[in-house]
C-alpha positions as CSV (number, residue, x, y, z in Angstrom):
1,X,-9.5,40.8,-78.6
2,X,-10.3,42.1,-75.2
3,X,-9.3,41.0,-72.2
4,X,-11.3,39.6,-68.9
5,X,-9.9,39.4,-65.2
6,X,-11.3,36.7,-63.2
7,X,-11.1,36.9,-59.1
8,X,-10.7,33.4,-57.7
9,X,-10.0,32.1,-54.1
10,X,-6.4,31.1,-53.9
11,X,-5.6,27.8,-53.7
12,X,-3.9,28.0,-50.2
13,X,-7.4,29.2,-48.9
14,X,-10.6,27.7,-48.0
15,X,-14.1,28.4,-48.7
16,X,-14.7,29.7,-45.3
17,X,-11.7,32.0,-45.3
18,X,-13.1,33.4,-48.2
19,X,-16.1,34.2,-47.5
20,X,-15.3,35.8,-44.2
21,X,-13.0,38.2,-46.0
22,X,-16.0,38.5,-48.7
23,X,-18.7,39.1,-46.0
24,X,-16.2,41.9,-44.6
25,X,-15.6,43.9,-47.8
26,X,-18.0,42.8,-50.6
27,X,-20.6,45.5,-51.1
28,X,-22.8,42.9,-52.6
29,X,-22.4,40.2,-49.9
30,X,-21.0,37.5,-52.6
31,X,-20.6,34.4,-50.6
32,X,-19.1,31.3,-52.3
33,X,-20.3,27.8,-52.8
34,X,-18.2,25.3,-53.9
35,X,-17.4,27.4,-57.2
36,X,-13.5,29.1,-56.9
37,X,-14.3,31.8,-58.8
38,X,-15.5,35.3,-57.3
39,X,-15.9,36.9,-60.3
40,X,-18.3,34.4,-61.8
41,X,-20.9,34.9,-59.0
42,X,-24.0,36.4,-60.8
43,X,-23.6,39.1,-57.8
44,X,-20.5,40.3,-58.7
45,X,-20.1,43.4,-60.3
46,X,-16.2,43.6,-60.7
47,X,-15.4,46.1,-58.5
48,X,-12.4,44.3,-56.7
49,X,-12.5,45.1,-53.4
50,X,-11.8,41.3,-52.7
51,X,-8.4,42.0,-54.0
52,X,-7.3,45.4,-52.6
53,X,-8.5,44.5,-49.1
54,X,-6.9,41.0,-49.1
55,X,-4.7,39.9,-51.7
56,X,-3.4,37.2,-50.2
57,X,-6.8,35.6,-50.5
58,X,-7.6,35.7,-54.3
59,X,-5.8,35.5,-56.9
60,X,-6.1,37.3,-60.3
61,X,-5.9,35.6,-63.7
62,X,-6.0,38.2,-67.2
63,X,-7.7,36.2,-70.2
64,X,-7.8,37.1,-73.5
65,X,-11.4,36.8,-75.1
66,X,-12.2,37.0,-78.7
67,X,-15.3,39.4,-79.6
């Protein structure tokens, strides 16, 4: 098994918030939708800015995946 982190907007903040820190610090300019999570953005490439420059704005969730 291998594991897979998924970026999502916290709960506590809206879609707007997010995307203003995302438009600050998101080399690929990810913007969201209606969708919570970052990570499943076809424009995402993982690198997790969105989490070292605000972490009080996503949250990070560890799944286990089977191969």
């Amino acid at each position: 098994m291998s594991q897979v982190l998924r970026i999502a907007r916290s709960s506590k903040t809206t879609v707007q918030d997010v995307n203003k820190v995302l438009g600050d610090v998101c080399p690929m300019g990810v913007q969201l939708e209606k969708e919570d999570y970052v990570s499943d953005h076809p424009s995402c490439i993982h690198c997790g800015k969105c989490v070292t420059e605000a972490p009080a704005t996503f949250a990070q969730t560890l799944f286990e995946k089977s191969n």
